[in-house]
N, C-alpha and C positions, 0 to 999 in steps of 0.2 A: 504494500500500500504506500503511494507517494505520502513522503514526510516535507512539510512544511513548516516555516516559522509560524509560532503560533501569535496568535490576538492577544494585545494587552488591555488593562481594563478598560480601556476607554475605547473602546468597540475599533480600534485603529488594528491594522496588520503588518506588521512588514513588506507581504507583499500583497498589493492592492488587489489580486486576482484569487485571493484565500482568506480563508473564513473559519476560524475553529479549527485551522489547521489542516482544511480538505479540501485539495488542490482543485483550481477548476468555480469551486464556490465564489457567491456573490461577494463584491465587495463590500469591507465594511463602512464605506459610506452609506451605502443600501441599509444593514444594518440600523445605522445610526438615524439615518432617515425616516423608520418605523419605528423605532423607539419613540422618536420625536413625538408620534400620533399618540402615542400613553394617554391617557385623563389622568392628572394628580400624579404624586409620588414625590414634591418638593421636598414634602418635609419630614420623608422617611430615607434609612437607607437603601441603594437599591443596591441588588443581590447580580452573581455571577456567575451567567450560564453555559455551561460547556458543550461541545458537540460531543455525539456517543460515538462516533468513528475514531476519535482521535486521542479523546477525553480533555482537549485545548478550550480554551476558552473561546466564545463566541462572541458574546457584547455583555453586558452589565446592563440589566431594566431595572425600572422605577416599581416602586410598588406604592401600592394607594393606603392613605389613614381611610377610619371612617370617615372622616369628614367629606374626604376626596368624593368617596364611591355618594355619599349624599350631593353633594354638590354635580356630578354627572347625570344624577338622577332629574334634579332640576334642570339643568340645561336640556335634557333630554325631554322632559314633559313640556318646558316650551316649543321645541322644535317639532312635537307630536300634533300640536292641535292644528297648525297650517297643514302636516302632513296628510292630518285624516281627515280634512278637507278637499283634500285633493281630489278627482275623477279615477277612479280604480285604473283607470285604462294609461293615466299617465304614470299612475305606480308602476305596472305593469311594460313599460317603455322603457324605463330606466334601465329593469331587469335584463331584455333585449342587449341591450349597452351595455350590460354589465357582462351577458352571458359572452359577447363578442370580445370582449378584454379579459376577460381569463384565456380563451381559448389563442387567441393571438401572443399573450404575454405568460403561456406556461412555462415556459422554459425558470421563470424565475421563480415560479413558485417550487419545481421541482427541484431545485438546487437546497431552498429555503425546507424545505419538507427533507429531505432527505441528509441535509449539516445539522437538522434540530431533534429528529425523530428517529434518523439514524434507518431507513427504508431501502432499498431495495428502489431506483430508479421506476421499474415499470409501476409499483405498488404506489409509489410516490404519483404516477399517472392517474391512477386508479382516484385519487382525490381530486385533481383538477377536472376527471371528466364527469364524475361525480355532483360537481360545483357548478361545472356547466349546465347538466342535466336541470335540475333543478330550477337553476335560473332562466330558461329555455319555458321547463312547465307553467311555472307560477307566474310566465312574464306570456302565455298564451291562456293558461282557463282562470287565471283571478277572479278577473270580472264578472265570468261565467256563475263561479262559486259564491262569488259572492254578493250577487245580482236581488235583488229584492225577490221576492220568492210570494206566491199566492197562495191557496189557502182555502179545501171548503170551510163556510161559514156555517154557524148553525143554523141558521135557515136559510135555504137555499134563494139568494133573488135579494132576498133584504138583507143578507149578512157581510159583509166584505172582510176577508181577515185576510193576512201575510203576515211574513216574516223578514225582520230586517236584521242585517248584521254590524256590530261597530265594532272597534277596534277594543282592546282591553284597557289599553295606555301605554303603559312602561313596561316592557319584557323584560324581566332578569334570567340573563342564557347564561349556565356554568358550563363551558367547555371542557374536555378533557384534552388531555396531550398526545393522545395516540390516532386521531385522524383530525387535524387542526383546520386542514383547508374544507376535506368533504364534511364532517359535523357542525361549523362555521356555519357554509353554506345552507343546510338542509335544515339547520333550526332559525337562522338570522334571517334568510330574504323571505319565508312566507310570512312571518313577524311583520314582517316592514311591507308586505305585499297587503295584510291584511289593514296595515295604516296605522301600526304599530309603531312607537321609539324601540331603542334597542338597549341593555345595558348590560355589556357580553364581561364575565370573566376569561377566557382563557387561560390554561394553566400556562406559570410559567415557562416551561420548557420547551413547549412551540407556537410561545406567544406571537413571534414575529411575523409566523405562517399567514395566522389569524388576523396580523395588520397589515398584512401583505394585501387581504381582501376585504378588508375595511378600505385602503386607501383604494385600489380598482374603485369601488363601489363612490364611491370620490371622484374619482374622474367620470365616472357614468351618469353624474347629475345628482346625487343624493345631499339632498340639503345638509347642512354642519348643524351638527350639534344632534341629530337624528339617532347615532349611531357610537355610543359611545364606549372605548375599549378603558377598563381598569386591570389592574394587576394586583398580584395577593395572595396571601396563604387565605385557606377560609376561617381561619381564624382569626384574621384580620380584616378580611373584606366581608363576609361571612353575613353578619348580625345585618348589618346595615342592607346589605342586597336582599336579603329577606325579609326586613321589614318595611323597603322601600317600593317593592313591586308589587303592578297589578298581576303579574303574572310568572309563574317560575319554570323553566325548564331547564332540567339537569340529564348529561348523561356522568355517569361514572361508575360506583361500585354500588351495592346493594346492600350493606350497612349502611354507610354517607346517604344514601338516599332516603332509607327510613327515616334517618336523624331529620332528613332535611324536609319529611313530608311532614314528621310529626309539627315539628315548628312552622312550618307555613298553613298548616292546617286549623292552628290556631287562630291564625288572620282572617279564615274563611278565604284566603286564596286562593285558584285553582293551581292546578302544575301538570307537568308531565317528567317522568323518569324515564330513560332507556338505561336498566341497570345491566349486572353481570351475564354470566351464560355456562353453560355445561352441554355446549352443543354436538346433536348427534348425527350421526350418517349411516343410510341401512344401503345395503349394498345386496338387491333380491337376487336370486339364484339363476334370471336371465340376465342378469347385466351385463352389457359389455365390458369385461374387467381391465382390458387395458385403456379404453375410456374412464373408468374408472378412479383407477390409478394413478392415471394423470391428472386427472377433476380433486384427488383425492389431497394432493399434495398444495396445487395453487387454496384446496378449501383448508387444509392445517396450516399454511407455514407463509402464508402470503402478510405483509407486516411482521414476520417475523412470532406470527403467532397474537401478538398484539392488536386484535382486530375483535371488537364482542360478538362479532358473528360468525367466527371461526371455530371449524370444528374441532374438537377435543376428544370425542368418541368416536369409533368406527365399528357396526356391527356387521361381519358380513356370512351369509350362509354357507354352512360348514361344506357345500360343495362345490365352492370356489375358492374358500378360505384361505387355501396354500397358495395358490394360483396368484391372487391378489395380493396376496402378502407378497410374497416374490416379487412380485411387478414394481408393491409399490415401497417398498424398501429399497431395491436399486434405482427408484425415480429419485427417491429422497436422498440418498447416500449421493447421487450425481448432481444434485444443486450445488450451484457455484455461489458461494459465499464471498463478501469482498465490505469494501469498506471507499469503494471510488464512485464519482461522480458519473453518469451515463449508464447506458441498459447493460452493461456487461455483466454486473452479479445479477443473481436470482434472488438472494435472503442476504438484506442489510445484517444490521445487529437490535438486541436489547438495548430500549431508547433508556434505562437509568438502573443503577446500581441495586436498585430495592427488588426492582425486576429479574436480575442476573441471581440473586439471591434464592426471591421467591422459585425460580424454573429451577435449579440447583438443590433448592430442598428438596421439591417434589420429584424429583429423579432418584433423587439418592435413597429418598424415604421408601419409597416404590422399590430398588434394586436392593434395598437389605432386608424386606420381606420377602423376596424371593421373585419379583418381576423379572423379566426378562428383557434387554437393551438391545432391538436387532439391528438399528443403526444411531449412531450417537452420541448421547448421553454427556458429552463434555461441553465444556469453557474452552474458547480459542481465542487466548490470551497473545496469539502471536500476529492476531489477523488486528485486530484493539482491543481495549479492557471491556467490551461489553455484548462479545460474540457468544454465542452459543450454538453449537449444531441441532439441527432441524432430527428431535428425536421420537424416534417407533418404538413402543413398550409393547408387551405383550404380557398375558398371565397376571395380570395387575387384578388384585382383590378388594375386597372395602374395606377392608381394613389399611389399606393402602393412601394416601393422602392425597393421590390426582385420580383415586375412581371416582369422588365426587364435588370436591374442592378446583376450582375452576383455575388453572393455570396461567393462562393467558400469556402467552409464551407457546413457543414451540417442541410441542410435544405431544402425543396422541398418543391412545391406548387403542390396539384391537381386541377385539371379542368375536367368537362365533356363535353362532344359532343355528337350529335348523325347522323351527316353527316362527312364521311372519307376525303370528299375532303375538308371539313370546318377544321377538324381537320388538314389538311397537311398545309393549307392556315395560321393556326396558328403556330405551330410549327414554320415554317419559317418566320414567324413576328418577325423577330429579326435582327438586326446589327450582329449577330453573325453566324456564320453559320463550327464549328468546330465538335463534335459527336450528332449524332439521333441513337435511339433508337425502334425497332420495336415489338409486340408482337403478333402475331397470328398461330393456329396450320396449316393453311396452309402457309408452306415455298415461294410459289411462291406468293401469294397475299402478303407477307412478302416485298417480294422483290421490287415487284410494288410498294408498296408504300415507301420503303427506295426508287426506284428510283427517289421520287417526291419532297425530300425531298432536302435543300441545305446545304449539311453539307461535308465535306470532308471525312467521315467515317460513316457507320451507320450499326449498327451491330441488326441483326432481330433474334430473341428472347435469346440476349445478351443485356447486357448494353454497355458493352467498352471494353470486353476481347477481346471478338472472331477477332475484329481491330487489338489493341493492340499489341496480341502475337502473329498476321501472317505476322510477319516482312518482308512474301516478296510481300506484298501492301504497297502502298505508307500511310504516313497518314502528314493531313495536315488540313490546316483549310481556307475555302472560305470568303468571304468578308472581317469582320474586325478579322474575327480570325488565319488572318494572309497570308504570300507569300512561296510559296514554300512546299517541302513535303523530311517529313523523314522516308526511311527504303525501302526498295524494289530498283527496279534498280534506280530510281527515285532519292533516298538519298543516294546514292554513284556519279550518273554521273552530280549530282548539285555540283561536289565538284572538276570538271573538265573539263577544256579548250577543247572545242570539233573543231579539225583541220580537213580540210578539203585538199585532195591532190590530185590531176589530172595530169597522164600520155600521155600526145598526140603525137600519132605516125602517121606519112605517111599525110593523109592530114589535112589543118591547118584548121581552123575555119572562114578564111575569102578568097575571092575569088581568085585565080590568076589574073594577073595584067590584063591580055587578057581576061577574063569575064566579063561580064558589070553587076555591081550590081544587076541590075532589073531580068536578067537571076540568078541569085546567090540564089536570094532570091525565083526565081518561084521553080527553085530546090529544096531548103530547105525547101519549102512551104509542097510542096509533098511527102518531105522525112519526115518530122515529123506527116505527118498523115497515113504514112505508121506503124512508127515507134510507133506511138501509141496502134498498133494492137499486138504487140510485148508482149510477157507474161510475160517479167520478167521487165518490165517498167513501 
């Protein structure tokens, strides 16, 4: 891996075409330029971010007091009320603008994603087109969604009812650090589509990502002060963003998220969570297994395993079992691992040290019960401090700490079966229930069986794309992998106050004075099972 002089604190380099110390990387004027975008952090210290390639430093960001994160909230609710006055359709334009400046100016965000996150080049794509996708949808059916809507009335002729929609206010988005550009994206522009402010945490470690597409979204027309980015541990910025918001959405782990519903719950808030995952892959006894195999690998190890809708379990029937193992152990063993700029590696590294730890425990935990390691299993400390190989377990039990403890990192366990409904019954053995995974050449036994599964998404003979990038389905996660769903109409009208309005002409809803209730009622009785029969009711 080329070695470069590294970044000193002041987000400068030695040399102006390196970053964190990975050759090829943005300069750190670029850097220093996004930082600039921060809200607050004057009168804190700001902290110092290193790349996982190289473990060099990158720039030094601000982090916000409460005060800060209140004070962006205000500028943010003034910039709100012009916005959601605006005509959906010119929200909707910007988007357009916006969608054409990612896709034109990816190259930088794929630098920026992959010196912060530590990805895998093509994986680092996987966010930009992700970003696009998104900005593309909600900048063609907004208006559509969110169009005044009609309504039978209760009596038919005299009744006039619809339904309107308005924005909520002030979004508070807690990003996480492991897809900065595509989670950015899929929670922030139907926010601001919906006529929403914005008032995004990003975690520190690929905050920059996340102003990379705040400032795009800058040059697209998006008014200042709309959209505002703070920095912070959440127990610094934490209190204030939740007591400050009309509205919360978090992705991240699935303790954090309880903590964080119980407390916004108190405010009578609404939120949405997309928490953790323990996701599975059945692999039926007609599957094509070397489609398989290779499906099997981009769905474990893509991010580096660091992705919440990657798989973690793989069930597949005991009469392909070998077959597949075989196949897909040398797909895995042959991944090119690297730590350089451009598509030439397959699997980046572990974006932080707590990470490299947590994947490390649970390998080891696993191989001193007696698992089995058929490709893997180590730290490569000689590629950076934060690699790890893309590893296959086998014979893994529950008493074992990655049969049902969610990894996140690269690593997967197989299992066999050889009854389909034994295998569904498993898969859903889990607290978790966010992506499943299907493989068989018939599409419709496919389906059948993703119907059986309890997962918010389940993608049949995909791992997590074909979900993923059909932005106009909801995606979201059941039980503990979370409330709520983002992307399709679903993650635009969670992000709005839905009114209800009724016109009533000529007669009133209750008797005249000269009727006697019990006649009122036999009347009505008979009017609504007339009115039942009625087609558009």
């Amino acid at each position: 891996m080329t070695s470069t002089t590294p970044a000193n604190l002041s987000g400068e380099t030695a040399l102006p075409a390196t970053i964190g110390g990975v050759a090829g990387a943005p300069a750190a004027a670029r850097a220093a330029r996004l930082v600039a975008r921060v809200t607050g952090g004057a009168d804190s210290a700001p902290i110092r971010m290193t790349a996982p390639f190289t473990g060099l430093p990158i720039t030094t960001i601000p982090q916000a007091t409460d005060a800060d994160v209140r004070a962006a909230f205000a500028t943010a609710r003034k910039a709100q009320h012009e916005w959601a006055a605006r005509p959906v359709a010119q929200r909707q334009r910007f988007l357009v603008r916006l969608h054409d400046l990612i896709l034109d100016r990816q190259a930088e965000a794929l630098d920026l994603v992959q010196v912060e996150a530590g990805k895998a080049r093509l994986d680092a794509f996987d966010e930009v087109s992700a970003a696009a996708l998104v900005a593309a949808y909600y900048g063609k059916h907004s208006a559509k969604i969110l169009a005044p809507k009609r309504a039978a009335g209760v009596i038919p002729a005299l009744t006039k009812a619809g339904e309107l929609r308005h924005p909520k206010g002030v979004v508070g988005i807690i990003s996480p650090w492991n897809y900065p550009v595509a989670l950015t994206a899929m929670d922030v522009f139907p926010a601001l589509a919906a006529g929403n402010a914005v008032v995004q945490k990003p975690d520190n470690q690929t905050a920059l990502s996340a102003l990379w597409l705040q400032e795009l979204a800058s040059e697209a027309g998006l008014p200042d002060g709309l959209w505002q980015v703070v920095l912070g541990r959440g127990s610094q910025v934490g209190p204030a963003l939740l007591e400050e918001c009309d509205y919360l959405c978090f992705t991240g782990s699935t303790p954090t998220g309880k903590d964080l519903a119980t407390q916004i719950a108190a405010r009578l808030t609404s939120y949405s969570l997309e928490l953790g995952g323990k996701n599975p892959m059945i692999v039926l006894p007609d599957a094509d297994v070397a489609r398989a195999a290779t499906g099997a690998v981009t769905a474990c190890f893509s991010s580096a395993g660091q992705l919440c809708v990657s798989v973690e379990r793989i069930y597949v029937h005991e009469s392909v079992r070998e077959e597949f193992t075989r196949a897909f152990v040398a797909r895995t063993a042959a991944l090119k691992l690297g730590g350089e700029l451009g598509f030439g590696p397959q699997m980046g590294s572990l974006t932080s040290p707590s990470q490299l730890e947590t994947v490390s425990a649970h390998v080891e935990d696993a191989r001193a019960k007696g698992a089995r390691v058929l490709t893997g299993g180590r730290a490569r400390p000689d590629l950076g401090p934060l690699f790890y190989e893309p590893t296959v377990l086998t014979d893994v039990t529950p008493d074992m700490v990655p049969f049902a403890e969610e990894t996140f990192g690269p690593v997967v366990s197989i299992y066999g079966y050889t009854d389909v409904t034994d295998a569904i019954e498993r898969a859903n053995d889990t607290a978790f229930g966010l992506n499943a995974s299907v493989w068989s050449r018939n599409g419709r036994a496919g389906w059948e069986v993703a119907a059986r599964l309890k997962a918010g998404t389940v993608n049949v003979n995909e791992g997590y794309a074909a979900t993923f990038g059909s932005v106009g389905v909801p995606m979201g996660g059941m039980k503990d992998s979370g409330v709520g769903r983002r992307n399709g109409a679903e993650g635009l009208l969670k992000y709005t106050e839905a009114q209800s309005i009724a016109v009533q002409r000529g007669l009133a809803l209750r008797p005249p004075r000269r009727v006697p209730g019990g006649v009122w009622a036999r009347v009505m009785t008979s009017s609504m099972k007339l009115l039942r029969h009625l087609p558009w009711r």
